[in-house]
Backbone as ProteinMPNN parsed JSONL, in Angstrom:
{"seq_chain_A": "XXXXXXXXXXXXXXXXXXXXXXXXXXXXXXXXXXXXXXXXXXXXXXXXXXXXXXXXXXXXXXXXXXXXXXXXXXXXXXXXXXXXXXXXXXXXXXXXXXXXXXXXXX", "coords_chain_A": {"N_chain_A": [[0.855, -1.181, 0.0], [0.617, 2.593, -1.028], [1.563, 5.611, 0.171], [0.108, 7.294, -0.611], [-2.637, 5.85, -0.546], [-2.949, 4.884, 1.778], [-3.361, 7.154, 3.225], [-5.665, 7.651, 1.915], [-7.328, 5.555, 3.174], [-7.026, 6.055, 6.038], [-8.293, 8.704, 5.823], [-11.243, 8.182, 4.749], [-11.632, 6.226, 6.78], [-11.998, 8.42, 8.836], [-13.911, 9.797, 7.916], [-16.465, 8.666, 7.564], [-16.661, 8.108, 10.302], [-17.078, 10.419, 11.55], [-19.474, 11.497, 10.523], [-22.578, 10.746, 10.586], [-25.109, 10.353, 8.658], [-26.806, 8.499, 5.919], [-26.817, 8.208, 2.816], [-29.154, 8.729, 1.768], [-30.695, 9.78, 4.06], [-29.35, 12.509, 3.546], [-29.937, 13.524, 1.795], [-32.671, 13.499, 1.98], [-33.312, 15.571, 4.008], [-31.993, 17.489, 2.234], [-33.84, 18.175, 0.829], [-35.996, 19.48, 2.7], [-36.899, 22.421, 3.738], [-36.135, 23.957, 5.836], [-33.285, 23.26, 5.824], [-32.035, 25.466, 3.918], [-31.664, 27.473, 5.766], [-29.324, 27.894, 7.383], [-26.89, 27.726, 6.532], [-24.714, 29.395, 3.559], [-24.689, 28.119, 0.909], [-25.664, 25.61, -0.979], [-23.355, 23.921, -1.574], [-22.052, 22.282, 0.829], [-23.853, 20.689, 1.283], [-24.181, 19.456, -1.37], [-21.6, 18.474, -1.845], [-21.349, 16.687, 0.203], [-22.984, 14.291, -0.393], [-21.85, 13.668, -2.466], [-19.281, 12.473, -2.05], [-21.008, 10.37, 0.488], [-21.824, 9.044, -1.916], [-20.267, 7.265, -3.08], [-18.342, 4.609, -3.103], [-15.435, 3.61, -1.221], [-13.391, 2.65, -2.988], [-14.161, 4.426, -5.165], [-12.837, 6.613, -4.092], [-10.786, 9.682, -4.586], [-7.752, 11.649, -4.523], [-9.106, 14.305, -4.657], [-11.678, 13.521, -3.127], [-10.608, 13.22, -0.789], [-9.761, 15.47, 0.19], [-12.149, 17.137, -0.143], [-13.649, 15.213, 1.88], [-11.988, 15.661, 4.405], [-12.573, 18.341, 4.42], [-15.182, 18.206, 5.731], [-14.963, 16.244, 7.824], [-13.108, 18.571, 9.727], [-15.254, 20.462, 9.277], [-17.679, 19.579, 11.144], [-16.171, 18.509, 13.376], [-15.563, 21.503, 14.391], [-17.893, 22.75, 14.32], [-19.714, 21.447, 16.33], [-18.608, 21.492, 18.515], [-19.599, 24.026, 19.227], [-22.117, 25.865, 21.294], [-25.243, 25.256, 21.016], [-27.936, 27.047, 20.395], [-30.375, 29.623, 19.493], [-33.597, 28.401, 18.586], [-34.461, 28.393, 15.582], [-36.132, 27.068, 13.365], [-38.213, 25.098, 14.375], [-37.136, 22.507, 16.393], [-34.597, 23.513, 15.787], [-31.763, 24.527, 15.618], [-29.359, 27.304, 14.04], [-26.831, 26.237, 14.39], [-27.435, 23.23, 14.644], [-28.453, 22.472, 12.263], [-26.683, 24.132, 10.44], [-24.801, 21.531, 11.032], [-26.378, 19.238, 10.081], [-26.514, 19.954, 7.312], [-23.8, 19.377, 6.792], [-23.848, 16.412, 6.923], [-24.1, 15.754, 10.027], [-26.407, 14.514, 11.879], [-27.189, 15.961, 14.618], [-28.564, 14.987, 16.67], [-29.504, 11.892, 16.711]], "CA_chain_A": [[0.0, 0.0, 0.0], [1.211, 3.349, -1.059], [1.569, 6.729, 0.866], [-1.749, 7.815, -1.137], [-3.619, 4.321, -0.173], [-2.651, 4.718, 3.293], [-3.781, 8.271, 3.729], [-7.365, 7.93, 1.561], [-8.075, 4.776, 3.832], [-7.632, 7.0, 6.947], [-9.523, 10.027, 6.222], [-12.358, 7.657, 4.885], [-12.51, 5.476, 7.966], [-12.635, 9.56, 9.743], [-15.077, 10.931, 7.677], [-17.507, 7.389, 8.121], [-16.865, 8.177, 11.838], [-17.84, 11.822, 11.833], [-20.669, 11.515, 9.504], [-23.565, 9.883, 10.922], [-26.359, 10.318, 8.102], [-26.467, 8.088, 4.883], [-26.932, 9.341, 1.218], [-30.829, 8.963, 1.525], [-30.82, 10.327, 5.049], [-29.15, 13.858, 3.357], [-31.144, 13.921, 0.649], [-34.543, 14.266, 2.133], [-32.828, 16.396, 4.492], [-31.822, 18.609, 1.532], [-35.348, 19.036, 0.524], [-36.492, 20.381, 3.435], [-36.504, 23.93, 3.131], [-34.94, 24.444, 6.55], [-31.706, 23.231, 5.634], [-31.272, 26.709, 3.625], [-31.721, 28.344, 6.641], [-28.011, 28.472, 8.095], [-25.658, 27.52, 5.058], [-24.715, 30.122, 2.737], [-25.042, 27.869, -0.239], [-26.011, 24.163, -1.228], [-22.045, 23.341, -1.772], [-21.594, 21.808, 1.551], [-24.989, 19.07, 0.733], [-23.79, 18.998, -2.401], [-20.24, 17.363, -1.508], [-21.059, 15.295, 0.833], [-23.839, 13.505, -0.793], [-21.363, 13.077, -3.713], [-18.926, 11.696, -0.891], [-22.053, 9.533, 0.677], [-22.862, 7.949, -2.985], [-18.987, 6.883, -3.765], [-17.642, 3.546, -2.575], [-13.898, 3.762, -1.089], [-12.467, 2.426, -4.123], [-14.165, 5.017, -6.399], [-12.678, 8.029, -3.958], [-9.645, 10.113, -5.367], [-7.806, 12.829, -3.748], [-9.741, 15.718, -4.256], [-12.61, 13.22, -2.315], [-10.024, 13.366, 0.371], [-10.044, 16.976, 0.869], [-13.563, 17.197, 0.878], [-13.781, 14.756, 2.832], [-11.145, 16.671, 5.213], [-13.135, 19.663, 4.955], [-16.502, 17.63, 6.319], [-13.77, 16.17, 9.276], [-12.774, 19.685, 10.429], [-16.199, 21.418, 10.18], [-17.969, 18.926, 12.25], [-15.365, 18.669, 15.009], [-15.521, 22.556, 14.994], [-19.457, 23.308, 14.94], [-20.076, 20.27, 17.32], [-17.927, 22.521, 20.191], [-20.609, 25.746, 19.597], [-23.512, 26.008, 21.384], [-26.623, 24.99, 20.122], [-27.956, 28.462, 20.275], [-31.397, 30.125, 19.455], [-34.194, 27.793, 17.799], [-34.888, 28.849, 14.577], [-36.853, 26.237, 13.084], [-39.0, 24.008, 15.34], [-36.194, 22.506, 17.243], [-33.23, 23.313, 15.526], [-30.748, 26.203, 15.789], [-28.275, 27.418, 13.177], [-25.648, 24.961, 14.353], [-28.161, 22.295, 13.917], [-29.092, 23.293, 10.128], [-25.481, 23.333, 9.677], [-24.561, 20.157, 11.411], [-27.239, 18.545, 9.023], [-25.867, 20.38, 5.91], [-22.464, 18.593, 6.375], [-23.502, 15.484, 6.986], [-23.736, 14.984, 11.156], [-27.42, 14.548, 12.242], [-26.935, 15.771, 16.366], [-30.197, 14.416, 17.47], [-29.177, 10.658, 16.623]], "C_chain_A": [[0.902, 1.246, 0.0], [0.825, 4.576, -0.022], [-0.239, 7.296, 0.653], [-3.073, 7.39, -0.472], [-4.357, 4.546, 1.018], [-3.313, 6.022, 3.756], [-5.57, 8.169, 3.601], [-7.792, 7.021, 2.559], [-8.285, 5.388, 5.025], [-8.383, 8.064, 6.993], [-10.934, 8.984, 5.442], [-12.704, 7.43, 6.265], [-12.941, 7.235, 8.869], [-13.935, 9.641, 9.225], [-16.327, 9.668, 7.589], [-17.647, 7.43, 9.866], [-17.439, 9.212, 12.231], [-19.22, 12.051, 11.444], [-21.531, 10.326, 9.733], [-25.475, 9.98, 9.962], [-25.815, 9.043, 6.799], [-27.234, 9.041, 3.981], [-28.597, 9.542, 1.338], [-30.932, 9.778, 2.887], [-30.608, 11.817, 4.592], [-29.947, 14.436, 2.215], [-32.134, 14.216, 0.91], [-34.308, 15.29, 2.636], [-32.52, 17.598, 3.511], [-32.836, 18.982, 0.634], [-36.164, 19.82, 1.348], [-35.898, 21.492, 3.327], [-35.882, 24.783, 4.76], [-33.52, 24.504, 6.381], [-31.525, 24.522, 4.898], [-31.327, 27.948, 4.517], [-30.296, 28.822, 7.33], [-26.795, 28.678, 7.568], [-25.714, 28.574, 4.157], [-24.672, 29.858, 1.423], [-25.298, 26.528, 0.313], [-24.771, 23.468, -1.479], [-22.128, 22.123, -0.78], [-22.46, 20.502, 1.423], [-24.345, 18.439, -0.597], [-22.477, 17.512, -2.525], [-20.658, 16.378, -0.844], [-22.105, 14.191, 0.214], [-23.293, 12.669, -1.892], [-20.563, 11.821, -2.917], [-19.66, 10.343, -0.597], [-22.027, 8.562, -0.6], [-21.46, 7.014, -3.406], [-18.827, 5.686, -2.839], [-16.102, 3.447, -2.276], [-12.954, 3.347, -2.379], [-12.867, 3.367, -5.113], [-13.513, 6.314, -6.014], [-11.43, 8.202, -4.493], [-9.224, 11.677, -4.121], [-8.36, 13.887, -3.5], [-11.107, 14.664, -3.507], [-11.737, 13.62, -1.268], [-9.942, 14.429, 1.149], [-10.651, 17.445, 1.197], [-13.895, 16.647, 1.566], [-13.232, 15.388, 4.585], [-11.857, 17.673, 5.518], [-14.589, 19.418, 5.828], [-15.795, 17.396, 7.792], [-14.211, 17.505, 10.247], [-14.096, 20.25, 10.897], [-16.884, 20.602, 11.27], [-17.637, 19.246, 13.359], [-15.146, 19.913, 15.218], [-16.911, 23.021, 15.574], [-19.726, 22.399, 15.721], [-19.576, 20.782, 18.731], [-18.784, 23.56, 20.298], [-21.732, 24.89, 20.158], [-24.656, 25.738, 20.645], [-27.757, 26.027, 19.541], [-29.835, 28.577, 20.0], [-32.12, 28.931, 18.577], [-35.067, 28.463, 16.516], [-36.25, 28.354, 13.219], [-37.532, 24.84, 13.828], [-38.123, 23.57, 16.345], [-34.678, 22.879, 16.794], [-32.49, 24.877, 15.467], [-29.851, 25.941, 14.353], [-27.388, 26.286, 12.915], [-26.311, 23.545, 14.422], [-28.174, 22.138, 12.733], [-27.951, 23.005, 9.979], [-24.899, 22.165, 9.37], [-25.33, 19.196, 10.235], [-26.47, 18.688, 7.805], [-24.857, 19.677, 5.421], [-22.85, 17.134, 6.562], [-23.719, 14.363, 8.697], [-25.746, 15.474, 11.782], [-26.855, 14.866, 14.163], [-27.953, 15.022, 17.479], [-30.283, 12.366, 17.301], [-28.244, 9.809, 17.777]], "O_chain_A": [[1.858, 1.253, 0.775], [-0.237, 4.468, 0.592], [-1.219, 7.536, 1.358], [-4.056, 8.004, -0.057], [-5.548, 4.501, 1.325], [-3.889, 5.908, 4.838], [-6.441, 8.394, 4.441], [-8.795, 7.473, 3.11], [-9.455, 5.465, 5.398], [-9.056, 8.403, 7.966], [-11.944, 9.44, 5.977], [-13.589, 7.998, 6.906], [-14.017, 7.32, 9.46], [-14.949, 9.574, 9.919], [-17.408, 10.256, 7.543], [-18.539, 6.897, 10.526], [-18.259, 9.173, 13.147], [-19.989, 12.774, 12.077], [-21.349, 9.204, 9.261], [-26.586, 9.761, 10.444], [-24.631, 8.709, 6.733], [-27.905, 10.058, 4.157], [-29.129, 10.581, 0.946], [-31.486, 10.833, 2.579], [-31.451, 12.596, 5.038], [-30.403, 15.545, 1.938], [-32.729, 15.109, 0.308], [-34.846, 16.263, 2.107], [-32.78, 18.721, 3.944], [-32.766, 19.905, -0.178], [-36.924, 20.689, 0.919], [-34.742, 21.697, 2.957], [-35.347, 25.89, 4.802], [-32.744, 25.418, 6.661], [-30.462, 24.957, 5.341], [-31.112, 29.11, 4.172], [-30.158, 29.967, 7.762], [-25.899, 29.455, 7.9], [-26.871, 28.832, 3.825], [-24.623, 30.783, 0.612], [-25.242, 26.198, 1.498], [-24.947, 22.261, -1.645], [-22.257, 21.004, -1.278], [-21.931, 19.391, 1.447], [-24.078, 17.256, -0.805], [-22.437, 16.361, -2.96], [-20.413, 15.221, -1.186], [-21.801, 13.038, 0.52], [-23.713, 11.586, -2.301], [-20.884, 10.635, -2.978], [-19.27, 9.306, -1.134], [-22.193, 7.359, -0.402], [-21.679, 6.014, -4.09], [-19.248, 5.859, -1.696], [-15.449, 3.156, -3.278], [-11.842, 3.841, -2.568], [-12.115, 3.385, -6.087], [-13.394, 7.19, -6.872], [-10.819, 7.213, -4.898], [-9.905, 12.359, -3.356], [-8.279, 14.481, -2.425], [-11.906, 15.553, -3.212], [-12.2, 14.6, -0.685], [-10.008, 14.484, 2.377], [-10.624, 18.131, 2.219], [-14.663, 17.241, 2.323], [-13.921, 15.493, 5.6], [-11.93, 18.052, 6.688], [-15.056, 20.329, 6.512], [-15.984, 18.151, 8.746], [-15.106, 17.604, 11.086], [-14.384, 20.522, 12.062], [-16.636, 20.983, 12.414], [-18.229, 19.919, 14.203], [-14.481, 20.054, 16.244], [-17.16, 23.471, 16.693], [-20.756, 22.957, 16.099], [-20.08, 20.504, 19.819], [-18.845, 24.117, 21.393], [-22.171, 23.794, 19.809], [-24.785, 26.189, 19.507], [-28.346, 25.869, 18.471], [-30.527, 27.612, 20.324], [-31.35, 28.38, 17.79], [-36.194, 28.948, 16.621], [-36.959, 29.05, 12.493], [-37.142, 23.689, 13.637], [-38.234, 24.234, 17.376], [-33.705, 22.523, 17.458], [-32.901, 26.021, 15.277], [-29.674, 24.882, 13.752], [-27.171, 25.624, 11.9], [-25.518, 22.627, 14.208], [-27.528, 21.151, 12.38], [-27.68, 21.905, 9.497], [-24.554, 21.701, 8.283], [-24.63, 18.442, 9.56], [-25.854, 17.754, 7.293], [-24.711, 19.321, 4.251], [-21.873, 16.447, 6.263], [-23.628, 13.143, 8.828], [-26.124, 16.625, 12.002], [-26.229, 14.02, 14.801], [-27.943, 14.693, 18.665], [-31.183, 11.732, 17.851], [-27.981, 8.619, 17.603]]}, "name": "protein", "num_of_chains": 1, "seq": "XXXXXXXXXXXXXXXXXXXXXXXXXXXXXXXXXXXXXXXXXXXXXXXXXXXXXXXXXXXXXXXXXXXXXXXXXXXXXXXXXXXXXXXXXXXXXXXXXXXXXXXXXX"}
């Protein structure tokens, strides 16, 4: 196994550890019309759903980065506050949390 191998297999197994929705789970999720409530675009659904639909052997480095960038935000919005409820129960950092990928209510 090369340097490459060895790296994509670890930030998969992360971003399968951080990321607790599947591809159908973000999808309905990105029809509800809350989710454009805290995200400043549809990028962040966008990726990861692409992410979500790929099988470890079809990812490539630039999966890795997005993947990386799903990693980081998580383990940063997961430290804020939960904050004001904006939509029925969910706050901003809910909405986001969703957006990338990490259902908090699971």
């Amino acid at each position: 196994m090369n340097k490459a191998d060895n790296e994509l297999n670890k930030v998969y197994e992360k971003y399968k550890k951080k990321t607790n929705m599947s591809f159908t789970e973000l999808k309905i999720w990105s029809l509800n019309p809350a989710s454009k409530l805290a995200s400043l675009d549809r990028t962040p659904i966008r990726r990861n759903l692409r992410l979500l639909s790929k099988s470890k052997t079809k990812w490539n480095l630039s999966d890795v980065d997005d993947a990386n960038k799903t990693i980081n935000f998580i383990s940063r919005m997961k430290k804020n506050k939960k904050g004001k409820r904006i939509s029925g129960k969910l706050s901003k950092r809910d909405i986001a949390l969703l957006n990338w990928g990490f259902n908090p209510y699971k």
